[in-house]
C-alpha positions in Angstrom: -179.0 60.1 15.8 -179.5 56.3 16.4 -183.1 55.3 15.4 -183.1 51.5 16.1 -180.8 49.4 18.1 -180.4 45.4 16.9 -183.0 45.8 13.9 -183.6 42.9 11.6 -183.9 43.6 8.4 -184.0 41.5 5.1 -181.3 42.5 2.3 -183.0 42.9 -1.3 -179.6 43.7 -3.4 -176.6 45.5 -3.6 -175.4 49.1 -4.2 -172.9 50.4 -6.2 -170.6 50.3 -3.6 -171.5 46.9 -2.7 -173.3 47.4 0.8 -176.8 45.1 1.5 -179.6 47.5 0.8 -182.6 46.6 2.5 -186.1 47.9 2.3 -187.7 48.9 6.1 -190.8 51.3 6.8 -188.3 54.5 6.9 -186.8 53.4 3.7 -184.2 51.7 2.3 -181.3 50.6 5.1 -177.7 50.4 3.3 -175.8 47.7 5.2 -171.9 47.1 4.2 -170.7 43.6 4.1 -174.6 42.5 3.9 -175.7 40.2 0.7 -178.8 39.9 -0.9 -181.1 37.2 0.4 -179.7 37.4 4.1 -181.4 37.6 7.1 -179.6 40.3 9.6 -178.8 41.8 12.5 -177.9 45.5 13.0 -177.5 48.8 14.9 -179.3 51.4 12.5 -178.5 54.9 12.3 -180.5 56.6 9.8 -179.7 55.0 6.6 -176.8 53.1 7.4 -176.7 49.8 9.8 -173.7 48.0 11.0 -173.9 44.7 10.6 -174.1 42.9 13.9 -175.3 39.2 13.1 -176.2 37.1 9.6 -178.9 35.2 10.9 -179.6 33.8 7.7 -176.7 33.5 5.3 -176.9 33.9 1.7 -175.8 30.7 -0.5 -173.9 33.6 -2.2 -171.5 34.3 0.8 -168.0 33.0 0.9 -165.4 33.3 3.1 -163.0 36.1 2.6 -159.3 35.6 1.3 -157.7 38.3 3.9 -158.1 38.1 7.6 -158.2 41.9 7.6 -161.3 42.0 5.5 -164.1 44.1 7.0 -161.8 46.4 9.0 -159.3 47.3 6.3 -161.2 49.8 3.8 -159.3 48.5 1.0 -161.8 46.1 -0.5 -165.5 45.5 -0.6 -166.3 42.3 -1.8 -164.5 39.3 -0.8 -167.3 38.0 0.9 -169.3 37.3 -2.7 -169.6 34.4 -4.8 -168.0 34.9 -8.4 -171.3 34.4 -9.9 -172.8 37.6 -7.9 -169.9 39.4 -7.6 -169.3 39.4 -11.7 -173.1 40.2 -11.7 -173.3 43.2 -9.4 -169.8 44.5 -11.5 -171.3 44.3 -14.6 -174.7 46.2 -13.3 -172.8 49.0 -12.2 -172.2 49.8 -16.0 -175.6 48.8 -17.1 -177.3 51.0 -14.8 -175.3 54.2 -15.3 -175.8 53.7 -18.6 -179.8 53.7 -18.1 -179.1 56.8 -16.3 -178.1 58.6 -19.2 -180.5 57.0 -21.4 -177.9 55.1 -23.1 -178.6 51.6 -24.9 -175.9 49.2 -25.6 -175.3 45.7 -25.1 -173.1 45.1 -22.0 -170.8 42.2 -22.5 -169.8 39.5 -20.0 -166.9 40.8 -17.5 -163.2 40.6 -18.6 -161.1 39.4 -15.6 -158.2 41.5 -15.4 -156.9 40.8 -12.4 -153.7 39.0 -13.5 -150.8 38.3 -11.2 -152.1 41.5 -8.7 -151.7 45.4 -8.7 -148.9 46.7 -9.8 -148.6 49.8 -7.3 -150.1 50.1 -4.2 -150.3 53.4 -1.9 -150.1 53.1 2.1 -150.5 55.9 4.4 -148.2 57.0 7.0 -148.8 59.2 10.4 -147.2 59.6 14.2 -148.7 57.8 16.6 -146.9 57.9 19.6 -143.3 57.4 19.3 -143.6 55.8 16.4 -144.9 55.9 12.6 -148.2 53.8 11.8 -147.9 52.7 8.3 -151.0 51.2 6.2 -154.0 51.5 4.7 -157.4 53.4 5.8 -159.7 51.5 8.2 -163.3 51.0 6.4 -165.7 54.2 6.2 -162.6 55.9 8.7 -159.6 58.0 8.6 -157.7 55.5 11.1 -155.3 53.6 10.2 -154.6 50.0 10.4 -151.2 48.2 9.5 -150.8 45.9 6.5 -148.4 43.2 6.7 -149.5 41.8 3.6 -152.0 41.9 1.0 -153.4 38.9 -1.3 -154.4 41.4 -4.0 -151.3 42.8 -4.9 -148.7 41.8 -7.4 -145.8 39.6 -6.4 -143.5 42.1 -7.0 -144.9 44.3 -4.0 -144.4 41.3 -1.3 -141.7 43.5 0.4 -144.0 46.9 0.3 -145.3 47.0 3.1 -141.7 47.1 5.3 -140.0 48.9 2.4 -143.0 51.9 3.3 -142.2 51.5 7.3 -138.6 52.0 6.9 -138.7 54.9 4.3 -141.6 56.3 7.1 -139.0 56.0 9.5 -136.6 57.7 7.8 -139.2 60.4 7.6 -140.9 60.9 11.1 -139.4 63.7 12.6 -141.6 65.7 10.4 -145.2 65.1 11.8 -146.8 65.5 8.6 -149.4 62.6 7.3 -147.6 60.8 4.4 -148.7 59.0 1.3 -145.9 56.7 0.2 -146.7 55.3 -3.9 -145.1 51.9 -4.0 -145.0 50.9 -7.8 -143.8 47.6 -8.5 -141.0 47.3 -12.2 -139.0 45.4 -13.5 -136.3 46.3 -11.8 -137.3 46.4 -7.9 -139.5 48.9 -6.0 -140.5 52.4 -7.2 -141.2 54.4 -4.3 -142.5 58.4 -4.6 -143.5 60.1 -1.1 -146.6 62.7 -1.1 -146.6 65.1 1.8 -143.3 65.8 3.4 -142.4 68.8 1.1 -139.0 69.6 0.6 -135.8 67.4 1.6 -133.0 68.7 2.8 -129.5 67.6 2.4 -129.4 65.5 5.4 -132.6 63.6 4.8 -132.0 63.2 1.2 -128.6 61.1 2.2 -130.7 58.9 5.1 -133.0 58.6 2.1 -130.8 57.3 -0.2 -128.9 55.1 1.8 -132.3 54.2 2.6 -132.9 53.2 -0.4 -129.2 51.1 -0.9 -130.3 49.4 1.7 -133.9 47.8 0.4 -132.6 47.7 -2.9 -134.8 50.1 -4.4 -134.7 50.9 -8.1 -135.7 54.5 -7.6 -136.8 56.7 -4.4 -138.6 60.3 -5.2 -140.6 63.2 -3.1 -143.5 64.7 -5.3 -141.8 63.6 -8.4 -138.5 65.0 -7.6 -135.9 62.0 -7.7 -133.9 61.6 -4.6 -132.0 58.8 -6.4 -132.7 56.2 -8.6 -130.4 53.2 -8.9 -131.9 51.1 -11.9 -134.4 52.8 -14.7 -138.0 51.5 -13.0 -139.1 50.1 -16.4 -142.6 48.7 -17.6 -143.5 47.1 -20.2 -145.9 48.2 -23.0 -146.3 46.1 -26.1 -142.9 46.4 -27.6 -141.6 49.5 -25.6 -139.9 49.6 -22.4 -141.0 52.7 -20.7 -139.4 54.4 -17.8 -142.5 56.5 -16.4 -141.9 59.5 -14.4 -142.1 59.2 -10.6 -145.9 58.5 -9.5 -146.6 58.7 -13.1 -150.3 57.1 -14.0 -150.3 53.4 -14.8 -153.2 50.9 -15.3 -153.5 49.0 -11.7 -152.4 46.1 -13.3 -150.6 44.0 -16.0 -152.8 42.0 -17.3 -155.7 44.8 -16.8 -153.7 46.9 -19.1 -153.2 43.8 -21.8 -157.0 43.6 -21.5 -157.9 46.6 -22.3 -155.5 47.5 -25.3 -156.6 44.3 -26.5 -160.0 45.2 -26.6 -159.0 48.8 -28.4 -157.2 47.0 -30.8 -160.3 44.5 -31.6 -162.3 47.8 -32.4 -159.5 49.6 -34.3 -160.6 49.2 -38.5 -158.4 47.6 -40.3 -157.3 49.8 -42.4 -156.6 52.5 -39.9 -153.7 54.1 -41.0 -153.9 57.8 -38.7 -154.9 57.1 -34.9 -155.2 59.6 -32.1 -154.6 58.8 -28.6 -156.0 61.3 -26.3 -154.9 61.5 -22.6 -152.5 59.1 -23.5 -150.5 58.9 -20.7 -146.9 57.6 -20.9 -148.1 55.5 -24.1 -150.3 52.1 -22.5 -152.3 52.0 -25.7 -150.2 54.0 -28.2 -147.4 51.5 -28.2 -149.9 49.0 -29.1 -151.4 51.0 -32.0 -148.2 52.3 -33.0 -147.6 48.6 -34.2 -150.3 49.0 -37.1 -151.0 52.7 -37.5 -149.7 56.0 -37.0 -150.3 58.0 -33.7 -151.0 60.9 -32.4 -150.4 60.7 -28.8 -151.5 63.8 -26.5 -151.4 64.0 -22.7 -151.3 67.3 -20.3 -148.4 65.2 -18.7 -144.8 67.1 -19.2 -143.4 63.8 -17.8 -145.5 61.3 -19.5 -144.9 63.0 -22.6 -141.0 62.9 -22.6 -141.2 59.4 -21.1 -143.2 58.2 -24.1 -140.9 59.9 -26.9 -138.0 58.7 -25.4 -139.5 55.1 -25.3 -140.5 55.7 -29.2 -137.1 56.7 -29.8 -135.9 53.4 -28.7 -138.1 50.9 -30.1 -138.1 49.1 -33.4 -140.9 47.9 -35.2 -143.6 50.4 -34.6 -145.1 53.2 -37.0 -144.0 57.1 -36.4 -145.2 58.1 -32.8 -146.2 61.4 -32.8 -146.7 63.2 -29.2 -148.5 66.7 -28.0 -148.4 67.9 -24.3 -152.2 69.3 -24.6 -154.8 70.3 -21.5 -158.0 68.2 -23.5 -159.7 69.9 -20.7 -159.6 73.2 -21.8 -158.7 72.9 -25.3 -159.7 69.8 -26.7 -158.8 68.9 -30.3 -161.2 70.3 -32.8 -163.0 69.0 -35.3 -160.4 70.1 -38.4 -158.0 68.5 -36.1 -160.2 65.3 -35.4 -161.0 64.7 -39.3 -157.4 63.4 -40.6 -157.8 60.5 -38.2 -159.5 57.0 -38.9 -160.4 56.6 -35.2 -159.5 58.3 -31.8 -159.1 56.5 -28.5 -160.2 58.3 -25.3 -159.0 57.2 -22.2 -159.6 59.8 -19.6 -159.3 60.5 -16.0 -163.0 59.7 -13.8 -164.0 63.4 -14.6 -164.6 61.8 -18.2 -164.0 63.9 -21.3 -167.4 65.9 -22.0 -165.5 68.6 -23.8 -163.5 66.5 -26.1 -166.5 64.3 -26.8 -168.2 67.6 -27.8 -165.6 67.9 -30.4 -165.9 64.6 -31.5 -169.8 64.7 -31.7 -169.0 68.0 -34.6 -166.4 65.7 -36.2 -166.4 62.9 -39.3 -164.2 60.4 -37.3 -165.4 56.9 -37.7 -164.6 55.0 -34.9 -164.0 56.2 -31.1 -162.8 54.0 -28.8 -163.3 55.2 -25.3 -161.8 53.2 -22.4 -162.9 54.6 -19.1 -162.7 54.7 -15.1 -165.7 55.6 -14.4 -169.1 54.2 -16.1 -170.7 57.6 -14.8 -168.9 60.0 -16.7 -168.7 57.4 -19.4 -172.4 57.1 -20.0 -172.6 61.2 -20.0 -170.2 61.6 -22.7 -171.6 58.3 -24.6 -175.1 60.1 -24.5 -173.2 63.6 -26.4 -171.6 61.1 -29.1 -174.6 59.7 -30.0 -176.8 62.9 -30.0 -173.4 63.3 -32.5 -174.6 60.8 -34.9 -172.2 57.9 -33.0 -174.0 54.3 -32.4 -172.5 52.8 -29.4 -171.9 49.4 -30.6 -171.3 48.4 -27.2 -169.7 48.2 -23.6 -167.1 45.4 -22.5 -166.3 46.2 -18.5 -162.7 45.1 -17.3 -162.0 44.2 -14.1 -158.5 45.1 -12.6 -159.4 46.0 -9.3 -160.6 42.9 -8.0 -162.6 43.1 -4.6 -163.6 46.8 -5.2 -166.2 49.0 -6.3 -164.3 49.8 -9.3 -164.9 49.0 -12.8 -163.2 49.2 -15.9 -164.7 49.2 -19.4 -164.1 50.1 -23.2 -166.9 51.4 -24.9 -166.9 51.1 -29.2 -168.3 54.5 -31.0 -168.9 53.7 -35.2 -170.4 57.1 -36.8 -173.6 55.9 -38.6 -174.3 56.5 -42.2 -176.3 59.0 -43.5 
């Protein structure tokens, strides 16, 4: 229910999700787009107000880089300064941490934006005749089209037509479609969510399809429907072929960053590493150049894409690999004692269980990279009930414009 039409409010600071909150006499109005300092305009309904008119700008407000700003959902912030914008980033960690009654210096934001993402995702759906391909209008499920976008990797320029063709190819089924677009070094990855099955018919219009954007490899739920050239990425000295929509870091130099950071933490004289939810081997290939590893992912397909990678490179220490739910059965603390450190770099949900484990255990170091500083300050607050100090928090940021944030926190058991 509307409860004030055109209400001017003053905006006090930002939320974690980067909307203007501002105080009123029915409490606190959260106002997307809105910056802290600024006089506006708005249309309230309960809690939230659409932003109708800045009547005072804030000297923090910049113009945006993409004309679609505001009504494509895909960022939130390309209306702040750097200054603000690295500022209300870095909060977000400090204040989930203060949540969980965690202390630890924060350090200064690493940019790790790079070149652009990597892989980008558009959605697909009839409307009319035709298929609408793009990305989800802000705080809707509409769609709007993309023709291009200034925060992806140059690699992904010819995305957004590569997705409307293969869409095409694919609209006589009605169904909503997610199409993966991952960009490698040798063209366009491309893995479509939602269709179900292929038949033989569609599979050829796929894969000729494909021939004709010059794709490296086309898939459906992981299932390959052809693949041309290996889609290779690089990880330290390995060239790894991940499986189709396999996990990645969203970008390049977001993945440098942060396996730079773990490596800064690593003690020198490491010789036995674990690497738990290790993926297809973003961090292990990087360790594997100074210690031995333990790698261990619930990942069938990561796993085997890792070993095979192994198998082919020179120069790095033995790579050992598990397929092993850390959800359910985490390792345990006879397990966790033969290794000099462990590096945890979960999914959002965070690893409480294995961080359980590790609170019971005599490893030294933990190295935690994480997705989400929620779930990161819960399992930082069991590791140092453990006995771990958290020497402290550096966020990364490779997903420039959006809520999202990074960060590798550094664990060191204190002496007794």
């Amino acid at each position: 229910m509307t409860l004030a039409m055109n209400e001017i409010l003053v905006v006090a600071r930002l939320g974690q999700r980067g909307d203007g909150i501002a105080p009123s006499e029915t409490g606190d109005v959260f106002v997307p787009y809105a910056l802290p300092g600024e006089t506006v305009r708005v249309v309230r309904d309960g809690e939230r107000g659409q932003l109708v008119e800045i009547i005072t700008p804030a000297d923090s407000r910049i113009a945006a880089i993409c004309p679609l700003f505001t009504r494509c959902g895909g960022c939130a912030a390309q209306h702040m300064a750097p200054g603000l914008y690295r500022e209300w980033k870095r909060r977000q960690v400090e204040t989930a941490l203060s949540r969980a009654g965690v202390t630890a210096p924060v350090a200064e934001i690493v940019d790790g934006h790079g070149a652009g993402r990597r892989r980008v995702t558009f959605h697909a759906r009839r409307e009319g005749p035709g298929m609408l391909v793009g990305f989800m209008v802000a705080r809707s499920h509409d769609l709007i089209a993309i023709p291009a976008c200034p925060v992806l990797a140059p690699g992904l320029a010819r995305a957004p037509a590569a997705a409307q063709l293969i869409a095409n190819r694919l609209g006589g089924s009605n169904k909503p479609l997610d199409l993966q677009v991952t960009a490698s070094e040798a063209g366009l990855d491309i893995d479509i969510r939602g269709h179900g099955p292929a038949g033989d018919k569609l599979r050829l219009s796929l894969t000729e399809a494909a021939e004709r954007l010059d794709l490296a490899r086309l898939s459906m739920h992981g299932d390959i429907v052809v693949e041309r050239r290996p889609p290779q990425q690089r990880m330290g000295k390995a060239m790894v072929g991940p499986a189709p929509g396999g996990f990645l870091q969203a970008t390049t130099a977001g993945e440098d960053a942060i396996a730079a950071l773990v490596l800064a933490a690593l003690p020198i004289k490491a010789k036995r590493v674990a690497d738990l939810f290790a993926g297809c081997g973003p961090i292990s290939f990087r360790l594997a150049e100074r210690a031995q590893v333990l790698a261990v992912e619930s990942d069938k397909a990561a796993v085997l894409a890792l070993t095979r990678a192994a198998a082919a490179t020179q120069g790095l220490k033995p790579i050992a690999s598990e397929v092993r739910d850390l959800f359910r059965r985490p390792l345990l603390e006879h397990e966790l004692n033969g290794f000099d450190a462990v590096v945890l770099d979960p999914p959002r949900a965070g690893a409480e269980a294995q961080a359980k484990r590790l609170a019971a255990a005599k490893t030294g170091t933990v190295i935690y990279v994480s997705c989400d500083a929620a779930t990161f300050a819960r399992d930082a607050a069991i590791l140092i009930a453990g006995g771990y100090a958290l020497e402290g928090v550096t966020p990364v940021d490779q997903f420039r414009y959006s809520a999202h944030i990074e960060l590798v926190g550094v664990f060191r058991r204190r002496k007794k």
